[in-house]
FINU-95420 format. One record per residue (C-alpha): x negated, y, z; residue in one letter. Coordinates in nm, 4 decimals, always signed. Layout:
<recs>
<rec><xx>X</xx><yy>Y</yy><zz>Z</zz><res>A</res></rec>
...
</recs>
This chain:
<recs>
<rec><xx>-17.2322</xx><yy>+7.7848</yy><zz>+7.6214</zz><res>X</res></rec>
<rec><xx>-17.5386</xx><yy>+7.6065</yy><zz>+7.6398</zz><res>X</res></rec>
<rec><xx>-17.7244</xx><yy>+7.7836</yy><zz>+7.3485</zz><res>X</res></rec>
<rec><xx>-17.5740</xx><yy>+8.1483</yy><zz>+7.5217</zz><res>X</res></rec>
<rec><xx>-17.7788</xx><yy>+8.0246</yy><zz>+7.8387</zz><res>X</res></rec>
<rec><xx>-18.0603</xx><yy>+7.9358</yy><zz>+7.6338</zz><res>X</res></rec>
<rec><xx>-18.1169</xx><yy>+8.2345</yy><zz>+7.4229</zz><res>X</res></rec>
<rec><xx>-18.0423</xx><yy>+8.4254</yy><zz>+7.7512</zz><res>X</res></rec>
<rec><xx>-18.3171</xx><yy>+8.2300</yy><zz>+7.9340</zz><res>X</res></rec>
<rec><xx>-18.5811</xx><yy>+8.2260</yy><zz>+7.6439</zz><res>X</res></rec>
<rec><xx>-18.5042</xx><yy>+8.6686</yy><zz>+7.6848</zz><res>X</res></rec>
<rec><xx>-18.6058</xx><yy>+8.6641</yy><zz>+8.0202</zz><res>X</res></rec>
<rec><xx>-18.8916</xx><yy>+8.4583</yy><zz>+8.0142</zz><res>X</res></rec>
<rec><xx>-19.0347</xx><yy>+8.5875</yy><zz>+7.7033</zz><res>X</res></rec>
<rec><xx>-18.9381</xx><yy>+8.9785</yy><zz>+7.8486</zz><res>X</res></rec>
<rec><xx>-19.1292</xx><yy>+8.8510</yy><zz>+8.1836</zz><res>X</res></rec>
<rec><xx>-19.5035</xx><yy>+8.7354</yy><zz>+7.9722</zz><res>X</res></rec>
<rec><xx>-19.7286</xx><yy>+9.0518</yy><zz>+7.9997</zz><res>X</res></rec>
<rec><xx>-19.8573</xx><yy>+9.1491</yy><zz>+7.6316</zz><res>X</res></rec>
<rec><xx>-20.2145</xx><yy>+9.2238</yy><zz>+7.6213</zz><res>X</res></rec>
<rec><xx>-20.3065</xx><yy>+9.5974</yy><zz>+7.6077</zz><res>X</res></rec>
<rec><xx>-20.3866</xx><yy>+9.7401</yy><zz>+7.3247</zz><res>X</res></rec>
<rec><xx>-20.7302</xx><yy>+9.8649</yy><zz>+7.3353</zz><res>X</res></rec>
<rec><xx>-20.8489</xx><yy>+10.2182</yy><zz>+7.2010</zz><res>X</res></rec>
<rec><xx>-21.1228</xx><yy>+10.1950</yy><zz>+7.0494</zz><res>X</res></rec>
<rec><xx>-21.2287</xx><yy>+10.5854</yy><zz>+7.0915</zz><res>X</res></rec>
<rec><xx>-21.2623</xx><yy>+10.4380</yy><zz>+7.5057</zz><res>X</res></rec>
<rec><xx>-21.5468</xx><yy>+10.1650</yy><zz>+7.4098</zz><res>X</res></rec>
<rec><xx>-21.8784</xx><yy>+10.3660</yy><zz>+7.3449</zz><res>X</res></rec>
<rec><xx>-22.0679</xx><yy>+10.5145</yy><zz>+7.6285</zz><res>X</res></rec>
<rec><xx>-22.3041</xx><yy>+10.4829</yy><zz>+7.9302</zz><res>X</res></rec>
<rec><xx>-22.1363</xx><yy>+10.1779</yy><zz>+8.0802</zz><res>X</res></rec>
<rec><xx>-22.2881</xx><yy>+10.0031</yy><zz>+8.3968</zz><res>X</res></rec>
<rec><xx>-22.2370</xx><yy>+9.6949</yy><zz>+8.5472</zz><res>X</res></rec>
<rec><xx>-22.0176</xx><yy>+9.6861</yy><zz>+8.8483</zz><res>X</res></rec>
<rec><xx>-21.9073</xx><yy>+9.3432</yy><zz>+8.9454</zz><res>X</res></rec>
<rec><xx>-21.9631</xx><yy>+9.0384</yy><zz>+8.7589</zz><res>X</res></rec>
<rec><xx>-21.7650</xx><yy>+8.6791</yy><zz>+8.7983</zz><res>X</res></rec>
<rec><xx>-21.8115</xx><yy>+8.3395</yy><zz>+8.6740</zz><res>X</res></rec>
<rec><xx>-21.6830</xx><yy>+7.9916</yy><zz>+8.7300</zz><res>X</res></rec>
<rec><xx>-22.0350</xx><yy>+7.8097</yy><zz>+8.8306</zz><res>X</res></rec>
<rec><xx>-22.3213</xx><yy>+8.0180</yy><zz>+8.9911</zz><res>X</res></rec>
<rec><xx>-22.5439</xx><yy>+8.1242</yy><zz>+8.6575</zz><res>X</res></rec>
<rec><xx>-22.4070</xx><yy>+8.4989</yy><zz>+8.7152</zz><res>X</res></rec>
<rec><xx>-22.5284</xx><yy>+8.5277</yy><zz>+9.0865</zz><res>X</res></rec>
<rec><xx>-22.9030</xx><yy>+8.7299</yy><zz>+9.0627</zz><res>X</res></rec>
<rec><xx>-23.1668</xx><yy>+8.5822</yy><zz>+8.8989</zz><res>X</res></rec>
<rec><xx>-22.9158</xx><yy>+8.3514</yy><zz>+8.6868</zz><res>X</res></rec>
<rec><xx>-22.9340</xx><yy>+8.3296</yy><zz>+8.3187</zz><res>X</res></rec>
<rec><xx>-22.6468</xx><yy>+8.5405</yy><zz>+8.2334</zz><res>X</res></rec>
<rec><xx>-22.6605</xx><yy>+8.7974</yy><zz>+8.4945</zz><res>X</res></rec>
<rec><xx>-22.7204</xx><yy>+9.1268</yy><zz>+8.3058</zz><res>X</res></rec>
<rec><xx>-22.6467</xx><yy>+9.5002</yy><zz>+8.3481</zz><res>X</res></rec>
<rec><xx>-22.5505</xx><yy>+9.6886</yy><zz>+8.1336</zz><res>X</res></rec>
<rec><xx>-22.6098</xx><yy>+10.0257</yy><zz>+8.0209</zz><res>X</res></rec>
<rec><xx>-22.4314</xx><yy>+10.1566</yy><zz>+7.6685</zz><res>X</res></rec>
<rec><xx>-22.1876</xx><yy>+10.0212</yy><zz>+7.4505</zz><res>X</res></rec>
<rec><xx>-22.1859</xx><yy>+10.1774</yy><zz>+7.0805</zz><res>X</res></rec>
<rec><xx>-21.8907</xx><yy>+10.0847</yy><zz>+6.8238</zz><res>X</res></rec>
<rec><xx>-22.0665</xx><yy>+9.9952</yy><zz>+6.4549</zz><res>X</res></rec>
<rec><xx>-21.8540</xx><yy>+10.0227</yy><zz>+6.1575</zz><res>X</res></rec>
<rec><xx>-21.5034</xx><yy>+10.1046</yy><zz>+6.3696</zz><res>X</res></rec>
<rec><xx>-21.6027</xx><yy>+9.8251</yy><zz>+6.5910</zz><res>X</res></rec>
<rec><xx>-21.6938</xx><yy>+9.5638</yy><zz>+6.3280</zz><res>X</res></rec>
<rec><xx>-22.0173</xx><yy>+9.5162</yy><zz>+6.5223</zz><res>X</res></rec>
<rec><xx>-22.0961</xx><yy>+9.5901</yy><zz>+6.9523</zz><res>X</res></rec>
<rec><xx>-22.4448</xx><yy>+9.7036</yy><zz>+6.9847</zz><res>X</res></rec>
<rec><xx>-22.4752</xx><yy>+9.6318</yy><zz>+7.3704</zz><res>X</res></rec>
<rec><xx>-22.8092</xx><yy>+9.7519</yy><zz>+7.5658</zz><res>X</res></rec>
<rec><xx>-22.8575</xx><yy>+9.5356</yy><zz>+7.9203</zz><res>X</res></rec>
<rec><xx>-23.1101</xx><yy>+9.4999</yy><zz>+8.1684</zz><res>X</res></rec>
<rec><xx>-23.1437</xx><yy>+9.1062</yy><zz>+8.2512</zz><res>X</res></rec>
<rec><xx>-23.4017</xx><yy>+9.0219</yy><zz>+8.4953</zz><res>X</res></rec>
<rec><xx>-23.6930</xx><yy>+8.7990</yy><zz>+8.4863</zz><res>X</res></rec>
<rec><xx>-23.8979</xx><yy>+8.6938</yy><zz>+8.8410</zz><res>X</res></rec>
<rec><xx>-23.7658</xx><yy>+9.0438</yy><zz>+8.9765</zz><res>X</res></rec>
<rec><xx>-23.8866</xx><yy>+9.2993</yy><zz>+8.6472</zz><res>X</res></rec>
<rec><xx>-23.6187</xx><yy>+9.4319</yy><zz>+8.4672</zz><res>X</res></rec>
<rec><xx>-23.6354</xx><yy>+9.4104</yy><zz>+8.0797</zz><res>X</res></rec>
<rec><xx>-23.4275</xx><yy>+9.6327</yy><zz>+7.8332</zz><res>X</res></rec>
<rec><xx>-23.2554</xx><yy>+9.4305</yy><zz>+7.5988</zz><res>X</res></rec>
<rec><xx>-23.0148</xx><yy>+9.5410</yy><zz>+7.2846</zz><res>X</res></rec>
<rec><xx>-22.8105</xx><yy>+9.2725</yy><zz>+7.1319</zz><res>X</res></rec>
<rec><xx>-22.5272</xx><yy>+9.3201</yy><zz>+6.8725</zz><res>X</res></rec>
<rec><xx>-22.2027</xx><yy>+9.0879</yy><zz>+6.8582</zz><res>X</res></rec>
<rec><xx>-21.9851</xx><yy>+9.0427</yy><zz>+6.5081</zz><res>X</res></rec>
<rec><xx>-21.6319</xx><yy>+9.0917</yy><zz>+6.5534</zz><res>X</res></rec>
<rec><xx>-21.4461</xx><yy>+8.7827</yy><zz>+6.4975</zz><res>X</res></rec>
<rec><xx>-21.1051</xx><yy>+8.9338</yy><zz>+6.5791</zz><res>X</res></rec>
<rec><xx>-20.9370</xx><yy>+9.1860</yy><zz>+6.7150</zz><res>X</res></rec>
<rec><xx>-21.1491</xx><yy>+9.2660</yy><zz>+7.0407</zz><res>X</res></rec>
<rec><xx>-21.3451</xx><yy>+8.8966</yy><zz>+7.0026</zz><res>X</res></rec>
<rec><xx>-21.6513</xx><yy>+8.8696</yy><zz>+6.9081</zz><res>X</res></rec>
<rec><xx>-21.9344</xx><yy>+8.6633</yy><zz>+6.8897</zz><res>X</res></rec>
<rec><xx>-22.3499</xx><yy>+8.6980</yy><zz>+7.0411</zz><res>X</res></rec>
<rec><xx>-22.6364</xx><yy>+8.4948</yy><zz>+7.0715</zz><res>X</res></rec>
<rec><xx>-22.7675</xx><yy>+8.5114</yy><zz>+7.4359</zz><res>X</res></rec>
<rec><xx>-22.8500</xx><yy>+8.2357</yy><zz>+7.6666</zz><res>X</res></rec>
<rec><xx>-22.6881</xx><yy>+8.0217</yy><zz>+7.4590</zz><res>X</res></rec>
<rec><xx>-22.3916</xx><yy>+8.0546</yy><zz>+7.2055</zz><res>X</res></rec>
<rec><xx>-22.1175</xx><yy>+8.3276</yy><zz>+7.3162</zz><res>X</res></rec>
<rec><xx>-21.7685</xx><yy>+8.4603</yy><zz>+7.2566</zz><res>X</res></rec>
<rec><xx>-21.7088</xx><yy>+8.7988</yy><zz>+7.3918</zz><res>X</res></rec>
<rec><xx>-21.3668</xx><yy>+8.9468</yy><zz>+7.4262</zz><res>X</res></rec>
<rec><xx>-21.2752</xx><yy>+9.3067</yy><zz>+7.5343</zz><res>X</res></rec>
<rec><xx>-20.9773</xx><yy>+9.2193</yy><zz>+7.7868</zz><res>X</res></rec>
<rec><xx>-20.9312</xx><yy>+9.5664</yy><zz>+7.9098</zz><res>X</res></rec>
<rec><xx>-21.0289</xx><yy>+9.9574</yy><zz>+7.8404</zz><res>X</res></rec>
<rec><xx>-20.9996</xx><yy>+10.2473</yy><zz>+8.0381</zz><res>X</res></rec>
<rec><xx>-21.1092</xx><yy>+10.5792</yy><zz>+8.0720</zz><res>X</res></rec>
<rec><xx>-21.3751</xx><yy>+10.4474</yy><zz>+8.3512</zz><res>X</res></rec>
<rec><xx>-21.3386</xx><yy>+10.0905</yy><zz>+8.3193</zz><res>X</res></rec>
<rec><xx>-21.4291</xx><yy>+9.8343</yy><zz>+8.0817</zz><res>X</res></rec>
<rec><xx>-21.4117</xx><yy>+9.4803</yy><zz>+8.1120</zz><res>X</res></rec>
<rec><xx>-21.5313</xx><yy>+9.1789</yy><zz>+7.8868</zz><res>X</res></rec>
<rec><xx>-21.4441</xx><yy>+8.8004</yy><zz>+7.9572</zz><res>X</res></rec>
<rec><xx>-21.7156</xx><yy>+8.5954</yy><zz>+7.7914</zz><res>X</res></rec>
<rec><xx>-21.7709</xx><yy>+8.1965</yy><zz>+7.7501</zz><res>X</res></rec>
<rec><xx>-22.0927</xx><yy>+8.0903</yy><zz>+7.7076</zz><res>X</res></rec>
<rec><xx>-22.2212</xx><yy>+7.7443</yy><zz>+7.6128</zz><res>X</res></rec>
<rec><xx>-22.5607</xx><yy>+7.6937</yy><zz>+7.6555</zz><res>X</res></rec>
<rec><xx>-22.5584</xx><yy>+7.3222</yy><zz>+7.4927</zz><res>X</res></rec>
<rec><xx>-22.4131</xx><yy>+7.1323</yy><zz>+7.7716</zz><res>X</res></rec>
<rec><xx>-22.1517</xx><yy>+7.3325</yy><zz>+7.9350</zz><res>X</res></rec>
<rec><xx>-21.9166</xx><yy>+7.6273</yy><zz>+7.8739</zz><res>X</res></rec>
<rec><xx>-21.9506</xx><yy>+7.9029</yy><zz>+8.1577</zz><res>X</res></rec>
<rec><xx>-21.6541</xx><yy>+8.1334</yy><zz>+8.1716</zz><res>X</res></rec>
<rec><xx>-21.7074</xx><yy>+8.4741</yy><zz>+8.3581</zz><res>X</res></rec>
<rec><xx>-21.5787</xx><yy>+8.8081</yy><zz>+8.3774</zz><res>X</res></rec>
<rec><xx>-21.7894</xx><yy>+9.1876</yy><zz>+8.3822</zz><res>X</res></rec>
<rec><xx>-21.6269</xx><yy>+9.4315</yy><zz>+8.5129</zz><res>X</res></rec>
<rec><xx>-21.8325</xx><yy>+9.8051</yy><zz>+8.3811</zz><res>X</res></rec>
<rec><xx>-21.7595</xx><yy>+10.1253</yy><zz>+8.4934</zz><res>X</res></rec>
<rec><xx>-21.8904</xx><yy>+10.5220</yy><zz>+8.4015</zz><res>X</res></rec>
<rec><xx>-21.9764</xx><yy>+10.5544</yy><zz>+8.7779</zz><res>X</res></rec>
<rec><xx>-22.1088</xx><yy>+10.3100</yy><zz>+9.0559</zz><res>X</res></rec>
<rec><xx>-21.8106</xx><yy>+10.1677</yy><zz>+9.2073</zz><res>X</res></rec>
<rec><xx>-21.4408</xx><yy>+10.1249</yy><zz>+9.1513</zz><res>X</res></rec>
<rec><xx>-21.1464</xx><yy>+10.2374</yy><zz>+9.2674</zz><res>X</res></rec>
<rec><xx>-20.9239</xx><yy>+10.0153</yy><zz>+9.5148</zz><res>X</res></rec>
<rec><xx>-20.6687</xx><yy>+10.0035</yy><zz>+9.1986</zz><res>X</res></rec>
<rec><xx>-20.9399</xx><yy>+9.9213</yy><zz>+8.9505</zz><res>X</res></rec>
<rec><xx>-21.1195</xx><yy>+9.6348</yy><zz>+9.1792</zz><res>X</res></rec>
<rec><xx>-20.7088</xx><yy>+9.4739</yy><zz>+9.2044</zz><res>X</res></rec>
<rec><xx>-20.7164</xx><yy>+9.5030</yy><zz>+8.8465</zz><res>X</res></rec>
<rec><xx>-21.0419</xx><yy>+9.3293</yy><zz>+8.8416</zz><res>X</res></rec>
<rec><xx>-20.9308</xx><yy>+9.0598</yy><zz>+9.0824</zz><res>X</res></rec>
<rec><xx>-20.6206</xx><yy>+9.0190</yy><zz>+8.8516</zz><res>X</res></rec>
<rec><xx>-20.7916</xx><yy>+8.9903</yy><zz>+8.5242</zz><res>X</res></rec>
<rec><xx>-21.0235</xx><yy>+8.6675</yy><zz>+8.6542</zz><res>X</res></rec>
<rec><xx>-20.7321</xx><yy>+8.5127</yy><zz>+8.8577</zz><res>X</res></rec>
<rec><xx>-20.5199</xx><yy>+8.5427</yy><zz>+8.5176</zz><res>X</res></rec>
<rec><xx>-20.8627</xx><yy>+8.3225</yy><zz>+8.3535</zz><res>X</res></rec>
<rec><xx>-20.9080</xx><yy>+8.0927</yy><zz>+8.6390</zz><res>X</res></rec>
<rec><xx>-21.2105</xx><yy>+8.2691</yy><zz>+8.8129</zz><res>X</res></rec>
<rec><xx>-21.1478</xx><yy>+8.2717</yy><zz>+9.1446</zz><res>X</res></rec>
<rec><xx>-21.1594</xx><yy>+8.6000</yy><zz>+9.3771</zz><res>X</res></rec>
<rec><xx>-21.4330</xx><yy>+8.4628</yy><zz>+9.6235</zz><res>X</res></rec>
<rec><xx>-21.6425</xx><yy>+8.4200</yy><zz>+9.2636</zz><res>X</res></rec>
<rec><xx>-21.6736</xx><yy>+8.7941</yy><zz>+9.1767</zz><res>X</res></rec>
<rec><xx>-22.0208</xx><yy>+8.9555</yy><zz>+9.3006</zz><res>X</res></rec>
<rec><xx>-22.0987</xx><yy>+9.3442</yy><zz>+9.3247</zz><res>X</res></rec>
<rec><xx>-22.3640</xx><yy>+9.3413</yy><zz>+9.0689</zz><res>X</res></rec>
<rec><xx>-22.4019</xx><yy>+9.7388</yy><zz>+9.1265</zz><res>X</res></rec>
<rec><xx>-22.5721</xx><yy>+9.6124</yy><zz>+9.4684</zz><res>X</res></rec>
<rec><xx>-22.8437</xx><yy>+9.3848</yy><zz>+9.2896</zz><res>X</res></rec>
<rec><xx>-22.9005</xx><yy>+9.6261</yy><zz>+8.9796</zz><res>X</res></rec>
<rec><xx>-23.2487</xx><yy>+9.7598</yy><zz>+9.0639</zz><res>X</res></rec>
<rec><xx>-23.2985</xx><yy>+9.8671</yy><zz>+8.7149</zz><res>X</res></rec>
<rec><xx>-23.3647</xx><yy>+10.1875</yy><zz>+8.6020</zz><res>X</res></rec>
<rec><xx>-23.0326</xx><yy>+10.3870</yy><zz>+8.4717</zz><res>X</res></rec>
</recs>
């Protein structure tokens, strides 16, 4: 009886743990621009060393490689930046930026992309969230989706800034 109970338990929670998403590829590339942006300490706010914005994501090689082009901003003047990541697997991959980073593609839409990075800059690991989008803003549904995506990585809600509001850069 106890192994019935078990196996019947083990269902249940197993049936209950959300599988990730698969992500189409096809959805990646494109004008892309930084709508909110979250991070467990403050080196996202504006004027931090990993705030960026982005602008265009382009697959390499089926994805093999991201080439990513960003704004980041120093003392207020924007600079254009293109950086490309190495897939380390699946939708992981790795980028040299402020430091040593992991990049992972955590979900895909039609309008919304959004990466969860960690960045260790030689003392600490940061761990923060983008949130991109084809437009300017998101939906109500796509800013819960947001909100769910850092709470599932321990970023809390009161972390995420509208980066669309500081992004001064030109399109």
């Amino acid at each position: 009886m106890k192994v019935v109970f078990l196996t019947l338990l083990f269902g249940v929670v197993c049936g209950a743990q959300e599988t990730p998403a698969e992500i189409d590829p096809s959805k990646i590339p494109g004008e892309w621009r930084t709508i909110y942006a979250a991070a467990d300490n403050k080196k996202i706010v504006e004027g931090g060393s990993l705030r960026g914005y982005y602008r265009h994501i382009e697959c390499i090689d089926d994805c093999e490689y991201l080439s990513i082009t960003f704004y980041d901003k120093d003392d207020g003047t924007c600079l254009l930046l293109k950086e490309v990541a190495k897939r380390k697997e699946g939708y992981v991959y790795v980028i040299e930026y402020a430091g040593a980073n992991t990049l992972e593609l955590i979900h895909v839409s039609e309008n919304m992309l959004v990466t969860y990075v960690e960045n260790y800059d030689g003392e600490k690991i940061t761990k923060m969230t983008e949130g991109l989008g084809k437009g300017t803003s998101y939906t109500q549904e796509e800013l819960q989706k947001y909100q769910e995506l850092n709470s599932e990585r321990g970023i809390p809600t009161e972390n995420i800034d509208n980066a669309i509001e500081t992004d001064s850069c030109p399109p």
